[in-house]
C-alpha positions as CSV (number, residue, x, y, z in Angstrom):
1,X,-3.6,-13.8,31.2
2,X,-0.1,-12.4,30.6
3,X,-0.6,-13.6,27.1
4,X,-4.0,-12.2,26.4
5,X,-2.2,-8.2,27.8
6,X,0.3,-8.4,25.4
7,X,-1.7,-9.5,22.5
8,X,-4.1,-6.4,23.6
9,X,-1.4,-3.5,23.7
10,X,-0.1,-5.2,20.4
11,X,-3.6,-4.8,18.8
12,X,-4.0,-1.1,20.3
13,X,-0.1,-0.6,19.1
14,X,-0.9,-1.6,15.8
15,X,-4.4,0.6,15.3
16,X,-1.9,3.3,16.1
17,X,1.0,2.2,13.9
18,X,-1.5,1.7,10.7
19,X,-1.6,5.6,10.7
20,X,1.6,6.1,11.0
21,X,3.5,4.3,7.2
22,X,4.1,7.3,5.4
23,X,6.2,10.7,5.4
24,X,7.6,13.6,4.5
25,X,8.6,15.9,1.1
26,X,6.2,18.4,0.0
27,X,6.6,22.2,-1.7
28,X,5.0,24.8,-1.0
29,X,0.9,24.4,-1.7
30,X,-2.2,25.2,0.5
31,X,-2.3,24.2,4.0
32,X,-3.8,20.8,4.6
33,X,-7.3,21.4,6.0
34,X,-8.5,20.5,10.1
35,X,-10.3,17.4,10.1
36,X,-11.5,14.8,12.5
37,X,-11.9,11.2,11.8
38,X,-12.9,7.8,13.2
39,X,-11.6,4.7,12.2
40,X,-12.5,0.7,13.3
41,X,-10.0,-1.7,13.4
42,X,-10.7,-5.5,12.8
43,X,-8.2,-8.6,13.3
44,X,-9.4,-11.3,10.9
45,X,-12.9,-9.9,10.5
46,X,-13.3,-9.1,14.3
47,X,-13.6,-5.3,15.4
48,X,-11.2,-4.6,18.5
49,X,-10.5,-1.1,18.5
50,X,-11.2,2.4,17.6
51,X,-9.2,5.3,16.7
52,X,-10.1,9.1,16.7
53,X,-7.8,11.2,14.9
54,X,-8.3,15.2,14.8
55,X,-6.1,18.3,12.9
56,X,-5.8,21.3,14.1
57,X,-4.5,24.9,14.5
58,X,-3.3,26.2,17.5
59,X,-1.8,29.5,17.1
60,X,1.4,29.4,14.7
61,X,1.5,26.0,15.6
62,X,-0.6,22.6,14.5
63,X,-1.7,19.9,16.5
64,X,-2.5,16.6,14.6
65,X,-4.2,14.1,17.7
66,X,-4.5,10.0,17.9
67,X,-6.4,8.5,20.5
68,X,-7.2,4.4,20.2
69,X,-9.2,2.5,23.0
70,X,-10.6,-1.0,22.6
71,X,-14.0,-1.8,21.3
72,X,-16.4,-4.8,21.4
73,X,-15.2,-7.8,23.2
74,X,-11.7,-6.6,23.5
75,X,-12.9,-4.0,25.6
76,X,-14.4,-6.8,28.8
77,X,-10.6,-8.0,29.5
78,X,-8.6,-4.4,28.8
79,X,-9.0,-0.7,29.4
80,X,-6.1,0.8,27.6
81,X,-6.3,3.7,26.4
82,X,-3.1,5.3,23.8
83,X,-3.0,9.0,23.4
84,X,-0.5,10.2,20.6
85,X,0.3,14.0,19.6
86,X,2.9,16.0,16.8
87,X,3.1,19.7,17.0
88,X,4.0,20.9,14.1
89,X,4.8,24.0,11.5
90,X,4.9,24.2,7.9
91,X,8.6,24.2,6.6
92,X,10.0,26.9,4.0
93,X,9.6,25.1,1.1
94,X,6.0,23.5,2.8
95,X,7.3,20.5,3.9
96,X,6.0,19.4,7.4
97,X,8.6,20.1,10.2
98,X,7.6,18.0,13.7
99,X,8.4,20.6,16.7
100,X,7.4,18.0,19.5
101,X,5.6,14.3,19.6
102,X,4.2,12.8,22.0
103,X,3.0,9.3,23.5
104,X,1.0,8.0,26.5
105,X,-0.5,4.2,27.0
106,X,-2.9,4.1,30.2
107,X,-4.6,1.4,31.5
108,X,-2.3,-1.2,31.8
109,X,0.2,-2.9,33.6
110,X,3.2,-1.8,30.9
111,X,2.0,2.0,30.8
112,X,4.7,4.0,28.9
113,X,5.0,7.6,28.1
114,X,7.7,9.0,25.3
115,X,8.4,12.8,24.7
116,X,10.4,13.8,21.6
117,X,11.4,17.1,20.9
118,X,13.3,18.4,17.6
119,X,16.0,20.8,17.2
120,X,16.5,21.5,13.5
121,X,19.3,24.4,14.2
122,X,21.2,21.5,15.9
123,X,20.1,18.6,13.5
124,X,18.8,16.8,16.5
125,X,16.1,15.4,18.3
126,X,16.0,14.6,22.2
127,X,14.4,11.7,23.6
128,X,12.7,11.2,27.1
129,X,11.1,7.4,27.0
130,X,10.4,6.4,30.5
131,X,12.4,9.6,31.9
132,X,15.6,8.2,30.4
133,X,16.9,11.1,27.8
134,X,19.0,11.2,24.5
135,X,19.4,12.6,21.5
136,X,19.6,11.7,18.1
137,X,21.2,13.2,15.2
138,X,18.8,13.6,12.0
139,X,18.4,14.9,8.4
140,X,15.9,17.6,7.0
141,X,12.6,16.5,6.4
142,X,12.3,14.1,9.4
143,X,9.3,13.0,10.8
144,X,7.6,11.7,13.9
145,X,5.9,8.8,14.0
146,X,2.6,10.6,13.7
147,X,2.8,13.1,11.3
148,X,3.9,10.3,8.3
149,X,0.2,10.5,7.4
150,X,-0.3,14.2,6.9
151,X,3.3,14.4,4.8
152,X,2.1,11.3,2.9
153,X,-1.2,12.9,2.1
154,X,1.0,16.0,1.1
155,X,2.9,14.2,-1.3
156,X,0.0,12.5,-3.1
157,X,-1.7,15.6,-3.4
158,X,1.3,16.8,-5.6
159,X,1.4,13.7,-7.9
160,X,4.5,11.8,-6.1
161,X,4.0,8.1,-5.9
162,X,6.7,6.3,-5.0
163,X,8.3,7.8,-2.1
164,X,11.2,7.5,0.5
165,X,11.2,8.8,4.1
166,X,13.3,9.1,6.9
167,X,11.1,8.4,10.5
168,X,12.7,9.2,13.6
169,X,10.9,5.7,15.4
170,X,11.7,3.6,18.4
171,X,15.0,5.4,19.1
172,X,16.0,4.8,15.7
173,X,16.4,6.7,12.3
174,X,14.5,4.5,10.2
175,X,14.1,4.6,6.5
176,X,10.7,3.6,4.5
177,X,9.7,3.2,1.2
178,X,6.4,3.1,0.0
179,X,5.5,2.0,-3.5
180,X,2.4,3.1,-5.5
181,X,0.5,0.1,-6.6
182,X,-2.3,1.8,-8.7
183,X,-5.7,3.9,-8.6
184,X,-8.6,2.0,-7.2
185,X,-11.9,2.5,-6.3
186,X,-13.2,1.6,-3.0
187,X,-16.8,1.0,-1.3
188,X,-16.9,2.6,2.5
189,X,-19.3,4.0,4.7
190,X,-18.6,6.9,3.1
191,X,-19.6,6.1,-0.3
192,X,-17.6,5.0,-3.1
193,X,-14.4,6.3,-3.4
194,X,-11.6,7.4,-6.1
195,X,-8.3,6.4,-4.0
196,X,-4.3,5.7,-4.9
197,X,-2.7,2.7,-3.5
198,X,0.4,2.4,-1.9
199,X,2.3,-0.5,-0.1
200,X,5.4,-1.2,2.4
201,X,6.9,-3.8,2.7
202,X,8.4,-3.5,6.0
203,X,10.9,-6.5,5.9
204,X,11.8,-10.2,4.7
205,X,9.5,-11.4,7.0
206,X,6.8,-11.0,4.8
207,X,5.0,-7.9,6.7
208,X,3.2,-5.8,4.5
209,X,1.3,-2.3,5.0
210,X,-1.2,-1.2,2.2
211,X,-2.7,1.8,2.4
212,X,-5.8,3.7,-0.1
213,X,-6.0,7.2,0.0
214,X,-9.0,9.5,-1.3
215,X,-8.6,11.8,-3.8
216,X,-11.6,13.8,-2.7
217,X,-11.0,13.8,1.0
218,X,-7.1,15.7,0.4
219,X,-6.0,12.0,0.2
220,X,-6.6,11.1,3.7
221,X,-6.1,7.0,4.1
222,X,-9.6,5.6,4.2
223,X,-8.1,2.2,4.5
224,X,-5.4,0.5,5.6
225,X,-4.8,-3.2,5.9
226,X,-1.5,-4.8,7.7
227,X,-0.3,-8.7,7.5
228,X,2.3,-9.8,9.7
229,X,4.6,-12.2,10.2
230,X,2.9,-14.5,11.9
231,X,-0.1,-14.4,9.5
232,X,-2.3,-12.1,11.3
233,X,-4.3,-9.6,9.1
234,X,-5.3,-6.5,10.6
235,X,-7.6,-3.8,9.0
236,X,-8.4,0.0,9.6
237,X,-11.4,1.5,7.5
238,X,-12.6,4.9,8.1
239,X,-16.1,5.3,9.2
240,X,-16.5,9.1,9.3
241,X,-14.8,12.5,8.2
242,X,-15.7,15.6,9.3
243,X,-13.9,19.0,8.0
244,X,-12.6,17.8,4.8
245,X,-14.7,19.4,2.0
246,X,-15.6,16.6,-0.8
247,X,-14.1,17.8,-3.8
């Protein structure tokens, strides 16, 4: 039974972590628009989980909002329930700047919470995982683990493909590059769809990320597909958008 709770926070962990494989870099342009959307995510063909994700404004401030609970049969053994948030602002060049992230995973036996807050005068962020804090020193044009998708879909949006970013994740300043593979068009259940294609390769272990973006839904990822190192294959597919106008 042990086995079978990890293997479920791992699944509910990784409908999260799909969202979160891009970053940072964008000038000044329009604002990105408030949005809601669901997603379903399958482990070799099976649906386990689904994730809500939801943009908005909130004063000077924006809130971008994950929440991921399991689905289907998944959803008889486990009630776990992982609630992420970033509170943001736009940078002076446009860039996103993360103010405060959080995380919270109900529901089970391991439940965790994390609270990071940046200081950019100081070049810092400080940690509270578990109430144990510390602080880490980090560059401009950091981001938290959830806001990779709205920089990424920044950057696309102004033509950059292959792209670097620095991701202030697990306690560590990690680095990741994503690679554009190509333009591709997808069938979802929203209709056929224009996207660009980029993958990470995460490490030697032969984990790879892809992810498609629309070009008519302000690139938002309409897929995303994951193999790991043990050969799993995990996929997230949108199943409904609402706020982004089709253009």
């Amino acid at each position: 039974m042990s086995r079978r709770r990890g293997r479920t926070r791992g699944l509910l962990l990784t409908a999260c972590a799909l969202l979160a494989v891009s970053l940072p870099l964008a000038a000044a342009h329009a604002p990105l628009p408030e949005f809601e959307a669901d997603y379903t995510l399958s482990l070799n063909g099976l649906d386990v989980a689904e994730l809500q994700v939801r943009l908005h404004r909130e004063g000077e401030h924006y809130m971008y909002e994950s929440f991921t609970r399991p689905i289907g049969v998944l959803a008889l053994f486990r009630d776990d329930r992982i609630r992420e948030t970033s509170q943001w602002v736009y940078g002076r060049e446009g860039q996103i700047q993360p103010l405060r992230y959080t995380y919270q995973h109900t529901g089970s036996k391991r439940e965790r919470e994390a609270d990071l807050r940046f200081d950019w005068a100081a070049g810092k962020v400080l940690n509270r995982v578990e109430n144990e804090p510390w602080t880490m020193e980090i560059p401009q044009g950091t981001q938290d683990k959830l806001g990779y998708q709205l920089a990424l879909m920044l950057d696309l949006s102004h033509g950059r493909r292959d792209l670097s970013y620095h991701v202030a994740d697990g306690g560590k300043l990690k680095v990741y590059q994503v690679d554009f593979q190509g333009m591709e068009t997808l069938q979802t259940e929203l209709g056929d769809l224009r996207t660009v294609k980029v993958q990470r390769q995460k490490d030697r272990k032969g984990r790879v990320t892809t992810i498609w973006c629309a070009e008519k839904l302000a690139y938002l990822p309409v897929k995303i597909t994951h193999r790991d190192a043990d050969g799993s294959f995990f996929t997230l597919r949108v199943t409904a958008v609402n706020g982004i106008p089709a253009s």
